[in-house]
N, C-alpha and C positions, 0 to 999 in steps of 0.2 A: 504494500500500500504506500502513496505516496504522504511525505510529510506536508501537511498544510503550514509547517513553519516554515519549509524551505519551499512555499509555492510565490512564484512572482507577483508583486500586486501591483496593477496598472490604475494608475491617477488616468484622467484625460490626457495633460500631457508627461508624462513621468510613470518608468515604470521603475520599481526596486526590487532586487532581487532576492529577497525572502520578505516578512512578515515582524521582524525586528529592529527597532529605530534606536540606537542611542538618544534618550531623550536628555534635554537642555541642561545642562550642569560643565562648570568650568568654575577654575582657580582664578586666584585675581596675577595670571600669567605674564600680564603683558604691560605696557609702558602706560605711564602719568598720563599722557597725552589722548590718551586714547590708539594708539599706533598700536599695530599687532605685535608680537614677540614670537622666533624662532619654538619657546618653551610652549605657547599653545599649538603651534604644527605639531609638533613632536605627541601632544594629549591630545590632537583628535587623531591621529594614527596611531596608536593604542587598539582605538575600538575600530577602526577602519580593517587592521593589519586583524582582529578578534575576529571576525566575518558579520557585523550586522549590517543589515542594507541600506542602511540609511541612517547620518549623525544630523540631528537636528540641535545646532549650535549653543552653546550658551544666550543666556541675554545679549543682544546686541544691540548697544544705545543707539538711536537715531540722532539723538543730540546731546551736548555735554553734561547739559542740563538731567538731561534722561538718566542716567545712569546710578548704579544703587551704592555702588563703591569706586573708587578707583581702578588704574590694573585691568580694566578690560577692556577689551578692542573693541572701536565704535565703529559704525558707519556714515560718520555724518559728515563724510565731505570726498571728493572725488580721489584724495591722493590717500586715499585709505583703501582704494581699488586695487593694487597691485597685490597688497599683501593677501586677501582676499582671493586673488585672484591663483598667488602660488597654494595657498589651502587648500581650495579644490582643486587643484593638479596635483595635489598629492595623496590627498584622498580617494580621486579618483582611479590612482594606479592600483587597487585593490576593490575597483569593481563597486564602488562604495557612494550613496546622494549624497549631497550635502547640502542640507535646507537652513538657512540664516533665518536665525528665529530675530524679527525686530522689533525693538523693546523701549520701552519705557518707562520710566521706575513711579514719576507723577510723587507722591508723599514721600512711597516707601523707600527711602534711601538709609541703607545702613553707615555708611559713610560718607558723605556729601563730596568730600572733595573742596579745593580751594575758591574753586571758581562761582560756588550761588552757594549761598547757604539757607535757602530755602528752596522745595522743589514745586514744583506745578502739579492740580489735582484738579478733580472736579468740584470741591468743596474748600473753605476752606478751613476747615476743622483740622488738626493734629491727630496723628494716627493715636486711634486708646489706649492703646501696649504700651509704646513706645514713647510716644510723644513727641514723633520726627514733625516740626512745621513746614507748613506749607502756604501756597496761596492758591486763590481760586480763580481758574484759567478764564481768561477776559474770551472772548469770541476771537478777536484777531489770534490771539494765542492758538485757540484751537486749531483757527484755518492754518496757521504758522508749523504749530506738530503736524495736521492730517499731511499739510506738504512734505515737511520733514522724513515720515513714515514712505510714502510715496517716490520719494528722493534715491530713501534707501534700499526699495526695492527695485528702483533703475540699475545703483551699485552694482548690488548682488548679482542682478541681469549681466550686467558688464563685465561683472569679475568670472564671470562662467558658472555661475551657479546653478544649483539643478532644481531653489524655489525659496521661499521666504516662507516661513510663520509668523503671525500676528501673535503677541503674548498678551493673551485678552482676558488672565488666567491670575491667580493665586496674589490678589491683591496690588498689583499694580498697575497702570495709570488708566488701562482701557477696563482693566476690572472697576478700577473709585467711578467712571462714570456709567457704566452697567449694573452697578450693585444698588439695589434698595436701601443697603444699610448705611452706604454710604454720601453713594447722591444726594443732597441736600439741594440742588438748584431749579430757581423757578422758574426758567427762562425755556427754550426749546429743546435742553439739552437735560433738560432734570425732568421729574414727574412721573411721565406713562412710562410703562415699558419700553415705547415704540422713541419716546422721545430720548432714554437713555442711552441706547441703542445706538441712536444716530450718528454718536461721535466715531465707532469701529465699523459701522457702514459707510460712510463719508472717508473713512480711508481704503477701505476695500476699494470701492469707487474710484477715487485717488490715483491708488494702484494701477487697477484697471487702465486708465486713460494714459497712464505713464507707459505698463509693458504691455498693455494687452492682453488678449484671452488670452495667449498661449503658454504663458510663464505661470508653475505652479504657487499656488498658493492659497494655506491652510491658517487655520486660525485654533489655536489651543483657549478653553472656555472652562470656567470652574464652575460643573452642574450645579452642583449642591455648592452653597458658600458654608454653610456652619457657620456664619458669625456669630452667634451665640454660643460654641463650642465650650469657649473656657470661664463664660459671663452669661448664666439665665438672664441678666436683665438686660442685654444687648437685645436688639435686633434682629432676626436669622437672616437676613439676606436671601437673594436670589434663591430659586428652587427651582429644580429639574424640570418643572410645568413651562418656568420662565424660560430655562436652558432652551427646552424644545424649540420656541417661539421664534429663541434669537436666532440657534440653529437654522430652522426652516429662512429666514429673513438671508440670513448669507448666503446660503445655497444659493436662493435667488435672487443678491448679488454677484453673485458667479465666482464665489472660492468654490476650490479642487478638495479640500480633504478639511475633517474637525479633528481636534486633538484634546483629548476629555481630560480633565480633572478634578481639583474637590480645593476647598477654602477661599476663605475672603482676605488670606493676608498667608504671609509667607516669611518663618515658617509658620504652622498650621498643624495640631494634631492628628489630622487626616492627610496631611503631606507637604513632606514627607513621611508616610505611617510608621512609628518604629517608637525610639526611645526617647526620652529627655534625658541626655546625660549630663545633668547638674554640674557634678565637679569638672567633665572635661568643657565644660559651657561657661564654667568661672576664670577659665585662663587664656579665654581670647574676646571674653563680656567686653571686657574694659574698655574696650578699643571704642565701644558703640556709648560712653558716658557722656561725651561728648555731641553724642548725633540727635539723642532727643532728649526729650525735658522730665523725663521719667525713667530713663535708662542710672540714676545712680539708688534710685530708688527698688528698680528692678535687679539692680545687684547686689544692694544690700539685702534684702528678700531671698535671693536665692543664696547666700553667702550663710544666711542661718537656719542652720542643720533644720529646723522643725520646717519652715517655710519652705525650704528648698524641695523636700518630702513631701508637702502637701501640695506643690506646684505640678511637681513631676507625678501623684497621683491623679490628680485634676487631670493631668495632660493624657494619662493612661486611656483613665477611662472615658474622654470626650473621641477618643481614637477608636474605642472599641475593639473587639477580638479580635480581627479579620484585618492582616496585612496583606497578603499578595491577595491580586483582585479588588480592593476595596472600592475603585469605581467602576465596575463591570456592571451592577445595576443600573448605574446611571448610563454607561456607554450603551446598554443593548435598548434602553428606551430612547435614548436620541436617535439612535441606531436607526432604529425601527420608523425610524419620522422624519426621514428624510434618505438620499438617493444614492449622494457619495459617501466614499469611504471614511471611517472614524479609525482611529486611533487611541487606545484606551492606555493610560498611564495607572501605576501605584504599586510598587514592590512586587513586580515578578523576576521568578529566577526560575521555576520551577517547568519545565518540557511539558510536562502531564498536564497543567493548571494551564500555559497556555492554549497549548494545543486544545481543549476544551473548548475555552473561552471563544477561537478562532470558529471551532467545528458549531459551537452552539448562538452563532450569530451574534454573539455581544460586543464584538468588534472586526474589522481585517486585520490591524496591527495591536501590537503593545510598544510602548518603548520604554525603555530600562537607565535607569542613571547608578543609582546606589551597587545592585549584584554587578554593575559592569567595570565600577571602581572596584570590585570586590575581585573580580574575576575577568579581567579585559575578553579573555578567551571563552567567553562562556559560551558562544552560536558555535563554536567549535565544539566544544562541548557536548552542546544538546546533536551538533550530526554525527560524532562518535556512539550516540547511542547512551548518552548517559542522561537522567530526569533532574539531575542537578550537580553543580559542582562539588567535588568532595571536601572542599570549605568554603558552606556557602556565606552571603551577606547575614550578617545578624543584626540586621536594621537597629544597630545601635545611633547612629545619624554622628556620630565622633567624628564621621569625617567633614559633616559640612556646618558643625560648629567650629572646628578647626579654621576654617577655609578665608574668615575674617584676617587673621595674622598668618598662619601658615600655608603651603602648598597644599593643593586637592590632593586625598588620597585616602584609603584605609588607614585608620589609627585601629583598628581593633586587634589589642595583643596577642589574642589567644587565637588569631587564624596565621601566624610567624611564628617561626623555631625558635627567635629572638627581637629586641626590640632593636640590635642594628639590621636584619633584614628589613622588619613594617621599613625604620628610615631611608635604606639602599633602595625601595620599591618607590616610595614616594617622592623621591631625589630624582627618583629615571626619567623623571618629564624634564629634566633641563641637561637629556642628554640625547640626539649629539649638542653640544651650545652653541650660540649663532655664528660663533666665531672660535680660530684654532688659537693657542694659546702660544702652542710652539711660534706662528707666525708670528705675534707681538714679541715671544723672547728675542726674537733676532733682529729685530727693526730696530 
């Protein structure tokens, strides 16, 4: 019988060759300026050289402003094409998509950076966690982003790209104006559903008039928000009913694929679904006391022992039992209500659980961020004939609390012989380096 992981799945225009995406996750690899770095080539061919069929990129700011930290390569201006451009030639030499997810941070910015110290939102309320400020996007503004967004999916076009994603997903900037909980605006852009909406259709549209039909392009959408997750008296935000609506509404603006997920901020006890690891979450907080108005308070809180316990219980149970698959319900009801292909995101690792999820309509794809930190080689893997890796991810999430101060990668000890291999494994992304070394000893 043939495997439906390793079956090809055709977009209108794009086809990939199996059923598995690296989905959005990256290190803060790259230069202050926003310029790309040799160390992020080297960590998208990781999982390119692993065999999935498609790496759908990290956040990629559209603008400076956009952006949630430093260290990560933007697109927001032409001479950021090249580097771009050698990524996917190199990605591509291992058969491999590469869809630039374009981003926008809007509030949620964990590090601002030198250049604004406030970010743009659809409200302008301070995020509740956090207390990152922000301001509330004037209309020219808007038209100013939708262009922006649209700019960079010319880029992308230029740089040889094989499609862009919209990040309309897990609390930031196209989520603040899609979300109920968030939107506060009375103007044409807040309110109905139809009117929230308008701001990720106006870029699709955008889009559109920039590359045309035939350039792919998908939009990632957080079914369920849970805003209410960690706070009864919040909110809940968006619901799956809503998800449906939006969904159907793109389609027929004419995006190629949806890419499903879960929360109204990020992170989110439904995702990434796994742990809260307090103490490893105490030694890279720090960095974020500075970013909002509530972050010394949230680390004093999680600094004593009782609070820190009752945070990380909170966090347990608002995540509930069910890691791998967690948004498979919501995926097969969008699914179901509309034409193109979905893509269902949330802790898999597991052959069996996919292959299910594929054979039983609740998605075409899954993509994988966390088991693929864990295991670059896992599609190898699963066509060796194995249902999971013999050490798999322990959705501890160590790695992307880390990820504030240190390099992306497994921190979890007990899947290493030792703690200088985890450091030797997580060090391999800055090798080969941009540059030879011997060359400079001799100049």
């Amino acid at each position: 019988m043939p495997d439906v992981i390793f079956e090809p799945l055709h977009f209108r225009n794009l086809t990939v060759k199996n059923r598995i995406f690296r989905s959005n996750v990256s290190g803060r690899f790259d230069n202050y300026d926003g310029s790309g770095n040799q160390a992020r080539i080297n960590w998208e061919l990781k999982f390119a050289r692993g065999g999935v069929g498609g790496i759908i990129s990290s956040f990629v700011p559209v603008t400076i402003r956009g952006r949630i930290v430093p260290n990560y390569a933007t697109i927001d201006r032409d001479e950021r094409i090249p580097f771009w451009r050698e990524l996917g030639r190199r990605v591509h030499e291992f058969d491999c998509r590469f869809i630039m997810q374009l981003s926008h941070s809007g509030r949620q910015r964990d590090i601002p950076g030198i250049e604004y110290d406030r970010g743009l939102s659809a409200t302008s309320d301070p995020d509740p966690v956090h207390g990152f400020q922000c301001e509330r996007m004037t209309t020219a503004q808007i038209r100013e982003t939708v262009d922006a967004f649209a700019a960079g999916a010319r880029r992308a076009r230029d740089a040889g790209l094989d499609g862009v994603e919209l990040h309309g997903a897990n609390g930031y900037l196209i989520t603040q104006f899609l979300s109920s909980a968030i939107n506060d605006r009375d103007d044409e852009y807040g309110g109905t559903l139809r009117n929230r909406a308008r701001f990720v259709l106006e870029i699709v549209a955008a889009i559109r008039r920039e590359v045309g039909p035939d350039f792919h392009l998908q939009v990632k959408i957080s079914a369920t928000e849970y805003n209410n997750a960690l706070s009864p008296f919040d909110p809940p935000g968006n619901t799956v009913q809503d998800s449906i609506q939006v969904a159907q509404w793109l389609e027929e603006a004419g995006i190629d694929a949806l890419h499903i997920s879960s929360g109204s901020a990020f992170p989110h006890p439904r995702n990434p679904p796994g742990d809260f690891p307090v103490d490893e979450a105490l030694k890279t907080f720090d960095s974020m006391i500075s970013s909002g108005a509530k972050e010394l308070r949230n680390y004093l809180a999680l600094r004593s022992e009782p609070l820190g316990k009752l945070y990380r219980t909170l966090w347990l149970n608002a995540r509930g039992e069910t890691i791998e698959g967690i948004n498979l319900q919501d995926s097969q009801a969008i699914k179901s209500a509309v034409s193109i292909p979905v893509i269902c995101t949330g802790g898999f690792q597991t052959a069996s659980v996919i292959r299910n999820a594929l054979s039983e309509a609740a998605c075409d794809a899954v993509s994988i961020a966390r088991p693929l930190i864990a295991n670059n080689d896992l599609v190898h893997l699963f066509a060796n004939g194995l249902d999971q890796a013999p050490k798999p991810c322990t959705y501890c999430n160590k790695c992307l609390v880390n990820v504030l101060e240190n390099p992306l990668g497994c921190y979890e000890l007990s899947r290493f012989s030792s703690r200088e291999e985890m450091i030797a494994e997580i060090m391999s992304v800055f090798e080969p380096a941009p540059f030879s070394e011997k060359t400079f000893a001799h100049a």
